[in-house]
Every structure is written in structure tokens, then in C-alpha cells.
C-alpha positions in Angstrom: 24.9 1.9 -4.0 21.3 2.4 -4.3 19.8 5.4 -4.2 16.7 5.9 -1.2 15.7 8.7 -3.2 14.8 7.1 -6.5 11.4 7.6 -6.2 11.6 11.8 -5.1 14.6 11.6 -7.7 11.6 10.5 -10.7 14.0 8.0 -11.7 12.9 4.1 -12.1 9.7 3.8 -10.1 9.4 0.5 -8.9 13.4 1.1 -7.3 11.5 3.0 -5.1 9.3 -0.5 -3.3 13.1 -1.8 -3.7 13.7 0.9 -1.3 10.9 -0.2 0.9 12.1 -3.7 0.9 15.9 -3.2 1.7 14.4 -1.0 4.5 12.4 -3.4 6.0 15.3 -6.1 6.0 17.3 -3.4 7.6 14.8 -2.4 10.5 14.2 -6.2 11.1 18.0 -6.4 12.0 17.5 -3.5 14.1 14.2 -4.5 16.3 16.2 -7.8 17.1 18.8 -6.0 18.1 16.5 -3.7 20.1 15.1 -6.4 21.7 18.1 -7.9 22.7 19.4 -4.7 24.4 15.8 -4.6 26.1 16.3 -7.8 27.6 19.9 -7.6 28.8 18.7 -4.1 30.4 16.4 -6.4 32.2 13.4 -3.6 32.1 10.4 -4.5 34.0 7.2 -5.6 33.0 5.8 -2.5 32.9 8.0 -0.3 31.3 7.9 -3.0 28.5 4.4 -2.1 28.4 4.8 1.4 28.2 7.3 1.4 25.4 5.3 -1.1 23.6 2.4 1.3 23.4 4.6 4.6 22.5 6.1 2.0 19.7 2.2 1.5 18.3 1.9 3.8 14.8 -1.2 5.4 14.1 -2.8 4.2 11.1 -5.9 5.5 9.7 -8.3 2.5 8.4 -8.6 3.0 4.7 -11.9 2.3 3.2 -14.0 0.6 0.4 -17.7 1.9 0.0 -17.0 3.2 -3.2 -14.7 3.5 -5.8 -14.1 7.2 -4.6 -12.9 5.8 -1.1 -10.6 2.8 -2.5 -8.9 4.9 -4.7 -8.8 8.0 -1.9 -7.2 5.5 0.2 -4.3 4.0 -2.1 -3.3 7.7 -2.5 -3.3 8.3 0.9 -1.4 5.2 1.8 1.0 6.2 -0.8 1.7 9.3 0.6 1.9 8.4 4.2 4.3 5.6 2.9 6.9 8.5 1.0 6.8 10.4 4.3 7.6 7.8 6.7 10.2 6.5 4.1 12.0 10.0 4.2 12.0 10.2 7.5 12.8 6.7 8.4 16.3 7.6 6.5 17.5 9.9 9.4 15.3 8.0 12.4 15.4 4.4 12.0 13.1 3.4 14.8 10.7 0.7 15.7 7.9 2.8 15.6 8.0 3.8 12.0 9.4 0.5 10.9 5.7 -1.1 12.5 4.1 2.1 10.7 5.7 0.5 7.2 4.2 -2.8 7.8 1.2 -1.5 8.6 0.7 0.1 5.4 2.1 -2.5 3.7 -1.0 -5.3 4.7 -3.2 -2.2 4.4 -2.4 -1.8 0.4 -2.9 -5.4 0.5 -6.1 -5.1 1.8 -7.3 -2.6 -1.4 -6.7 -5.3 -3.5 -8.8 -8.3 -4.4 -6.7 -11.2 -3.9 -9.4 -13.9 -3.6 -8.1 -15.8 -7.0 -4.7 -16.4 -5.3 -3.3 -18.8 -3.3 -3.0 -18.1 0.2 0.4 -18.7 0.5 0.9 -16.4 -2.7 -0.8 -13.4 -1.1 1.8 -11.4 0.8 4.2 -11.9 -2.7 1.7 -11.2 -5.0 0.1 -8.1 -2.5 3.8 -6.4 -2.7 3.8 -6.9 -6.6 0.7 -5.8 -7.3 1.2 -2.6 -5.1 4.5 -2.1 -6.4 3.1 -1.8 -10.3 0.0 0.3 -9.1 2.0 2.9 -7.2 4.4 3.2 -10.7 1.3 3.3 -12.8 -0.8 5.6 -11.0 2.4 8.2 -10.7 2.1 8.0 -14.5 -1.5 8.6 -15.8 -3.2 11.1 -15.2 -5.5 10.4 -12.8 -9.0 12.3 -12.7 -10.7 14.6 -9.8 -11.8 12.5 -7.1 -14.9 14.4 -7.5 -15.4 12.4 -10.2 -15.0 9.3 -9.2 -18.1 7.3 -8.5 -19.2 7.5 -4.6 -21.4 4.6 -2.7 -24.7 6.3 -4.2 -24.1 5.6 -7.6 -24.9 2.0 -7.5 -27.9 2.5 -5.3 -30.1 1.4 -8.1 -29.1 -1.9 -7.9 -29.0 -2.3 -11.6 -25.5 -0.3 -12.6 -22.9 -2.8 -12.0 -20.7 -1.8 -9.3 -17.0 -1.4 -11.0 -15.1 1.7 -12.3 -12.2 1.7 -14.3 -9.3 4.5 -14.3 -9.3 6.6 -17.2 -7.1 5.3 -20.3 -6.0 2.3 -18.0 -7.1 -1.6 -17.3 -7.4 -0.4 -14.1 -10.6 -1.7 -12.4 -12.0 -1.1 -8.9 -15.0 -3.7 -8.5 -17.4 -4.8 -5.7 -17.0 -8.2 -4.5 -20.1 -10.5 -4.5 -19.1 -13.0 -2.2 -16.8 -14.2 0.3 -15.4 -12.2 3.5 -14.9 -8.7 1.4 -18.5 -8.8 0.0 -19.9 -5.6 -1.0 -15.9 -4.4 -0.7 -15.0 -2.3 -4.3 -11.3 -3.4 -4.6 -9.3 -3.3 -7.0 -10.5 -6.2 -9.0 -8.7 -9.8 -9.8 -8.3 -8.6 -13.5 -6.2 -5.3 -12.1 -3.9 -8.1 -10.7 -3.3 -9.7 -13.1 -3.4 -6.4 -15.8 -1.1 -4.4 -13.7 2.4 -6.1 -14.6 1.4 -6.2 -18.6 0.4 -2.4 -18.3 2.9 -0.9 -16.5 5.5 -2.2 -19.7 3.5 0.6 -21.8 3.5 2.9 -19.8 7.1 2.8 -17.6 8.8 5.5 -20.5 6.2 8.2 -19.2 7.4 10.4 -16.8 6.3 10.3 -13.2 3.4 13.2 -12.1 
């Protein structure tokens, strides 16, 4: 049977967004059975409303003026996705299966997907995440202090675009399109991030 604690375990990385995935099919099978019990209760209108809004997570917006704040914002998604994993184990509610979902579109949202097809994104978005978390539990990632902020491009002559230490690992600006002036991780990263995490999967997880 597998193992929700693969990932606190530092066994195979990427079981751990299996982990994620089998949980979402499981909570989806729970919500519709939530809401079948809500309407054969025959609540009220307003009491629908009520639980609605307890049911809302709250989700920090992650950000993307800088390197700095992209990559502050993957680890901090990572982070609140371990915790509500573990405790979605012993409380499988609603609420934190919304809170998973949310994150999910949020990591998808760090990531510059403009090269793929729509109908690709949500696939690709989980992929890409999945490889990043497992490579960036790996390398050894730098202080954030470090990391370029939104004034170091203020010349308007550096190009915008860092690259993680010892990895193909780009966060760039985008030039056009909806996320202009966005530093996401860049097209290459998604395409880099499979091939990389193959020389690098036999290290062992920070």
C-alpha cells in the first residue's frame, strides 16, 4: 500500500505529488458525498452560506517581482502543501481539500507556461511542479539573501533572469503577454526540469 509519508520518510520524491494525487481523488469522493448529505439534510440557504465561507482556505498570494519573491514563494507553497498533507491524513475535510487545490493552480501560476497548449497546462503545471519540488529538496539551494530582489534589474540593461546555483533552473521575466514583467520560472525550466531531475534523483533529499 503506498506510503503518505514517502516524502517525510526521504524515500522516492516524486511518490510524494503521487501522494497528493491519490488524495485529491479521495477528497473528490468525499465532497460529493458531503454534498449529498447536505442536500438530503435539506439545510437552508443560509446555513449553506455559512458553511461555504468557514469551508474557504486561506491562501497567501504568492508573488513574482523578483527572483527573490518567486523562488520565496515555491518554498512557501511547498511547505504549506507538506503541512496540510499531514494533517489532511487524520482530518479529511473540505476545507483543506480546497486549501490543496488552491496551491496546486498557485505553483502553476510560478511557472511560465505560455509555450503550452492550453489544454496541456493543468498536466504539464503538475509535472513540472512535481520535478521542481524533487529537485529543489536536492541542491543546495543558496540564502535568499542572495537571490536577486526587483532592484537589481532597475538599470534596464541587466537582463532580468537568474538561474539556481549548479542547476538549469531559470527564473526569467516575461516580456509579453498577460504575465508581463512576471519573473517565472522560465519555458526552458519546463522543459529542463524532467532531463535534470534524472542526474540528480540518487542525491539525497535536504
Amino acid at each position: 500500500m503506498f506510503n503518505l509519508h514517502s516524502k517525510l520518510d526521504h524515500s522516492t520524491g516524486l511518490r510524494w505529488w503521487l501522494a497528493l494525487v491519490l488524495i485529491c481523488f479521495a477528497a473528490t469522493s468525499i465532497h460529493a458525498q458531503e454534498t449529498t448529505e447536505s442536500k438530503s439534510d435539506g439545510d437552508d440557504m443560509f446555513a449553506g452560506t455559512q458553511q461555504a465561507a468557514s469551508d474557504k482556505p486561506i491562501i497567501k498570494p504568492i508573488l513574482t517581482d523578483s527572483p527573490r519573491a518567486t523562488l520565496t514563494s515555491f518554498l512557501r507553497l511547498r511547505d504549506e502543501l507538506e503541512e496540510t498533507l499531514q494533517t489532511y491524513r487524520s482530518n479529511k475535510s473540505r476545507k483543506l481539500f480546497k486549501k490543496v487545490q488552491v496551491i496546486r493552480t498557485q505553483f502553476d501560476a510560478l511557472l511560465d507556461l505560455s509555450s503550452v497548449p492550453l489544454s496541456s497546462h493543468r498536466t504539464i503545471g503538475i509535472d513540472t511542479t512535481a520535478y521542481l519540488l524533487d529537485i529543489l529538496g536536492r541542491v543546495e539551494l543558496p540564502n535568499l539573501e542572495s537571490v536577486p530582489d526587483e532592484e537589481a534589474f532597475d538599470d534596464d540593461v541587466s537582463p532580468a533572469k537568474w538561474r539556481i546555483p549548479g542547476t538549469p533552473i531559470r527564473i526569467v521575466r516575461v516580456d509579453e503577454g498577460a504575465r508581463e514583467g512576471e519573473l517565472l520560472f522560465s519555458e526552458h525550466t519546463v522543459m529542463a526540469a524532467p532531463r535534470f531531475y534524472q542526474a540528480v534523483n540518487d542525491l539525497p533529499l535536504q
